[in-house]
ZAMARGU-4260 file (C-alpha; in steps of 0.2 Angstrom, whole numbers, plus 5000, padded with zeros to 4 digits):
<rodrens>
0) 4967/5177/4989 | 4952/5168/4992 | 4943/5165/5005 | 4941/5145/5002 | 4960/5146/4997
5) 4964/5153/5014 | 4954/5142/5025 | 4963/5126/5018 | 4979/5132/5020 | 4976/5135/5036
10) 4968/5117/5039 | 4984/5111/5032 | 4996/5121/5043 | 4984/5116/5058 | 4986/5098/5054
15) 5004/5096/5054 | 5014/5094/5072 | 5019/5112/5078 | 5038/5107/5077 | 5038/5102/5058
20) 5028/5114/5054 | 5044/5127/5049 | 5054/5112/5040 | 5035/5107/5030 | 5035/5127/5024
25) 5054/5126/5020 | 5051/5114/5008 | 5034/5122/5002 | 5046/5137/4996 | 5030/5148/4993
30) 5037/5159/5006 | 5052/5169/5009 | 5066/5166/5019 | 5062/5184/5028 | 5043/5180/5028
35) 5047/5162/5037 | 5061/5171/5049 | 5047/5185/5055 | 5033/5167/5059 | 5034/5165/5079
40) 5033/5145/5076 | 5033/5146/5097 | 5016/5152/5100 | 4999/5142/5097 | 4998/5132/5083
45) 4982/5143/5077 | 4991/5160/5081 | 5005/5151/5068 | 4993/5147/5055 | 4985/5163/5056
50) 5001/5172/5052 | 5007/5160/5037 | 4990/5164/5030 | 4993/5182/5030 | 5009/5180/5021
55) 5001/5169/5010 | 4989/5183/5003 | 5004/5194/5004 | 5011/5182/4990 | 4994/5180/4983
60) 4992/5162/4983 | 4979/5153/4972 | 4975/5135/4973 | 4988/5127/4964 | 5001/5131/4977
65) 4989/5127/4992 | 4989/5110/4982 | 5007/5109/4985 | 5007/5112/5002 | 4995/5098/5005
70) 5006/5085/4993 | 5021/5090/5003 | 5010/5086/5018 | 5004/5071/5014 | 5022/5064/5006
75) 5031/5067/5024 | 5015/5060/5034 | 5010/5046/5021 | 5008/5033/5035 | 4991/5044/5037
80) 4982/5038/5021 | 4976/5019/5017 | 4986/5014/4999 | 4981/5000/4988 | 4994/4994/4974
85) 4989/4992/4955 | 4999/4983/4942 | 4997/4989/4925 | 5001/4977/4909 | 5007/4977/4892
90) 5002/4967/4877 | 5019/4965/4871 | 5036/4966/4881 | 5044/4984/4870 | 5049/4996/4885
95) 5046/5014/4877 | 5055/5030/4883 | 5046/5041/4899 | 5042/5058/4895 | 5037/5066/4911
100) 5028/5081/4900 | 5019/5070/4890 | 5013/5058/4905 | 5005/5074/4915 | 4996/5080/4898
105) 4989/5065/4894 | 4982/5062/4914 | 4976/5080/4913 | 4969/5079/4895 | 4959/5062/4900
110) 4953/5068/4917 | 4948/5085/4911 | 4937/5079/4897 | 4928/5069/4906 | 4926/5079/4920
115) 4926/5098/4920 | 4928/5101/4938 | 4945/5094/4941 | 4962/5098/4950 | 4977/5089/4947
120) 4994/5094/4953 | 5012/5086/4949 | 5027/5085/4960 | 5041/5072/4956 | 5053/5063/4970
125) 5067/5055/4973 | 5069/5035/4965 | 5058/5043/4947 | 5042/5043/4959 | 5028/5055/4954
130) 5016/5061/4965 | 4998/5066/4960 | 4984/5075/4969 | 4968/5077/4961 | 4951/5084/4968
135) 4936/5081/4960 | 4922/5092/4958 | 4907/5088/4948 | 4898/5099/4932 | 4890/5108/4944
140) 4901/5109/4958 | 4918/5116/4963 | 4934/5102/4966 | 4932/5098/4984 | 4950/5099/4991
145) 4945/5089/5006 | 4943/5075/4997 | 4957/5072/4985 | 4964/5056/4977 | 4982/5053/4978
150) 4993/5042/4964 | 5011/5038/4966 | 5020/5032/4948 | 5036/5027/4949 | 5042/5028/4929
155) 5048/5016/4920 | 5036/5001/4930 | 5020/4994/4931 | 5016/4999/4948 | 5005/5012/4954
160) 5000/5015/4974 | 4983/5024/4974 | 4977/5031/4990 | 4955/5034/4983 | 4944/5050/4990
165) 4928/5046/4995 | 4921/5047/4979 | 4925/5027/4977 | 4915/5033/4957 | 4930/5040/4950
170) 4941/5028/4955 | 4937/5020/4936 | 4940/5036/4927 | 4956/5039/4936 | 4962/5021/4933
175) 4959/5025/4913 | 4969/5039/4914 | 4984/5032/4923 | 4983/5016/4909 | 4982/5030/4894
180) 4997/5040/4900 | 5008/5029/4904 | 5005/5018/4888 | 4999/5002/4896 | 4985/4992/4890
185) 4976/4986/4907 | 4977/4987/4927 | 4972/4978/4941 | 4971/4978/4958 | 4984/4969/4967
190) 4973/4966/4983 | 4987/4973/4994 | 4984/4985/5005 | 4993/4997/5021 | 4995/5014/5029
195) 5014/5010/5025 | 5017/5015/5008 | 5035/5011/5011 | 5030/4994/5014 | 5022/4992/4999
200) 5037/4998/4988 | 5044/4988/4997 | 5035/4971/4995 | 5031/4975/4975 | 5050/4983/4972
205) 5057/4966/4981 | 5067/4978/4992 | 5067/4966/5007 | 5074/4949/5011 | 5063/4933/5013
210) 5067/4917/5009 | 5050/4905/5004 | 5049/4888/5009 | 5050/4873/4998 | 5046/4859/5007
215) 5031/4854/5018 | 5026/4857/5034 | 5026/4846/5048 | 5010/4837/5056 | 5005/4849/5069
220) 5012/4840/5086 | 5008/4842/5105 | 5017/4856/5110 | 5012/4854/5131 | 5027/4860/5141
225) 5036/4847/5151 | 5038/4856/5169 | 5053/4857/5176 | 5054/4842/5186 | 5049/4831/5171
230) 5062/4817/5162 | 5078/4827/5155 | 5074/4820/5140 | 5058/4828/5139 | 5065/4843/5144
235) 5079/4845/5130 | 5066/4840/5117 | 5056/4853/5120 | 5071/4865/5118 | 5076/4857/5103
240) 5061/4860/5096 | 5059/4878/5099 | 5079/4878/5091 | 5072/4871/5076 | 5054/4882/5077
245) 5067/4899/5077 | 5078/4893/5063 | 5065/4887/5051 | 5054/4905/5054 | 5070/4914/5051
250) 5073/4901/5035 | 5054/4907/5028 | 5055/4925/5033 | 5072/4928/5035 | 5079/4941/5051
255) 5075/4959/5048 | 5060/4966/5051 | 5043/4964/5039 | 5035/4976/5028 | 5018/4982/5033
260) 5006/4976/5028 | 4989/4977/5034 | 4977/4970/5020 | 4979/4954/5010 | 4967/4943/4999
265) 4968/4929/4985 | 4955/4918/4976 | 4958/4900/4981 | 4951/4885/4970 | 4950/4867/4976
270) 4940/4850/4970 | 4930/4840/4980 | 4939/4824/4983 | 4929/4808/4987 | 4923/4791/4983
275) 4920/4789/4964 | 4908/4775/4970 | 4897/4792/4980 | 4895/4800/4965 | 4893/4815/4978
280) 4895/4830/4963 | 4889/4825/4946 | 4900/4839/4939 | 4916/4840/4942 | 4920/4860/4946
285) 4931/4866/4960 | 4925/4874/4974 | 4930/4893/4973 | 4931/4904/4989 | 4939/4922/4993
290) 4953/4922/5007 | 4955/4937/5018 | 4968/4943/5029 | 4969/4958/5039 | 4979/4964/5053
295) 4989/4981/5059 | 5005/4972/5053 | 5001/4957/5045 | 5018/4949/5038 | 5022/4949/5058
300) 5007/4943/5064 | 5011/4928/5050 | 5030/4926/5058 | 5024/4926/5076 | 5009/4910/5074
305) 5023/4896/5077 | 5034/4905/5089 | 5018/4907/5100 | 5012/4888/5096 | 4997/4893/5086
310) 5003/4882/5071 | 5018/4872/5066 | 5033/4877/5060 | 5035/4879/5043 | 5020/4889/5039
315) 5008/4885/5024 | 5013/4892/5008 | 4995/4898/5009 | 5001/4911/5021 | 5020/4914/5018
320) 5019/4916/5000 | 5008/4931/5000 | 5022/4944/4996 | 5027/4934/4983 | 5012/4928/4976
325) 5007/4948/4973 | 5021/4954/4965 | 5023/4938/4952 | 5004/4932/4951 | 5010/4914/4951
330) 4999/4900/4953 | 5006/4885/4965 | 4999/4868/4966 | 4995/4865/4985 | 4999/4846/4986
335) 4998/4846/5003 | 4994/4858/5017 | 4979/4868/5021 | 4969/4864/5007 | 4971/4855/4990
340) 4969/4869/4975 | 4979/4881/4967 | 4979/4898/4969 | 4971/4909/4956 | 4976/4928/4953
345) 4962/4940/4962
</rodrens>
């Protein structure tokens, strides 16, 4: 076994928690159940590592199963990884039957002739999802398996959850491949992004509950607390409007926990509204800005402003449609609200 081979298996090993570590080469199935029974998964985790990599050049392992190991790794610790959701589209609306042999060649083919150096390696899931691990190398240079790019293709939709190496430059080339073997015409980025890969499938696959508002929120009101010894009347206002604060944030985003989300963004377009008589803009072209969210769970962030009194309750559209908003790419017509505009697909 080689030397470079050996060295990243035992990386691998080392990263995972000394108690999984057992279950994690159980599911690897490289090893035998006699070669796992005679691992002391008590010791040091390095004395541990040092042992699997022995049996592994017993087995004479080569790349391809050390690539394993690390998919195996990564699908249990996901939540490790930042994933960014992609949508691909069809000119027409024909459905055409998945070959999983075909899909692999056609990404291996498309890769490989653009870029020698490359290692891909396959392993399906539960739910039709199909896990991809590449490493890229260069013409002159070895794959680098620290650095690796993984796709996860569920067959038979649109969506692909891409979590990118470092080398941001074949992020293009992989997006080309993914489009030619899977017979799509384009793809785009759905500006959606978390450590939660679950939360993702979730939000795209409408696998969670939340109900979207269809009515307009209420001027934002005084919300100073009445102390104790203030007019009943006061007093019981106060908690009717907390009442009603509750039940119209349960109404938007219903009662089980949000997905996570920790990235969000949208183009927003909006005219200028003024005077004719001003004659302020002599053309008349909406203003165009780029809104951003970001937070370590944003969709609960969103649900906690008017519980805390940060904003009135219901929220904007502008905030609680944007689950929605990326899996439909719908365009709504803010009449009132934040800002007058539309939304436009990023």
């Amino acid at each position: 076994m080689d030397v470079t081979i050996a060295e990243y298996i035992r990386r691998t090993v080392l990263k995972i928690p000394r108690d999984e570590i057992q279950t994690v080469l159980q599911k690897w199935g490289f090893l035998s159940e006699a070669q796992l029974q005679s691992i002391n998964f008590h010791q040091r985790k390095e004395n541990t590592a040092h042992e699997v990599v022995q049996l592994c050049e017993e087995n004479s392992a080569d790349i391809g199963q050390a690539a394993v190991l690390d998919i195996i790794y990564n699908h249990i610790y996901a939540d490790k990884r930042m994933w960014s959701v992609y949508q691909m589209n069809k000119t027409g609306e024909e459905t055409e039957v998945f070959y999983l042999t075909d899909f692999k060649k056609k990404i291996k083919r498309r890769l490989q002739s653009a870029l020698k150096n490359v290692t891909i390696t396959f392993r399906e899931y539960e739910h039709n999802a199909i896990w991809i691990r590449i490493a890229w190398g260069t013409p002159y240079t070895k794959p680098n398996q620290y650095k690796t790019s993984y796709v996860v293709y569920h067959s038979q939709t649109p969506y692909v959850f891409i979590s990118a190496s470092v080398y941001k430059s074949n992020l293009p080339l992989l997006c080309q491949a993914l489009v030619f073997a899977s017979n799509y015409h384009d793809i785009r980025e759905m500006e959606l992004r978390s450590h939660s890969l679950n939360s993702l499938k979730d939000i795209v696959f409408k696998r969670y509950s939340q109900n979207f508002q269809t009515y307009c929120p209420r001027p934002l009101q005084d919300r100073n607390v009445a102390p104790e010894s203030a007019d009943p009347r006061i007093i019981q206002e106060n908690k009717n409007e907390k009442e009603r604060i509750q039940r119209v944030n349960r109404e938007v985003f219903g009662d089980g926990p949000q997905p996570k989300l920790e990235f969000a963004q949208y183009k927003l377009e909006t005219m200028f509204r003024s005077d004719p008589e001003m004659d302020v803009l002599d053309k008349k072209e909406p203003f165009r800005c780029l809104v951003k969210f970001s937070s370590p769970h944003l969709l609960e962030a969103l649900k906690s402003l008017a519980p805390a009194g940060m904003a009135d309750a219901p929220l904007s559209p502008l905030l609680t449609c944007i689950p929605q908003k990326a899996r439909n790419y719908f365009r709504i017509r803010e009449k009132k609200g934040l800002l007058p505009g539309s939304f436009v697909s990023p």
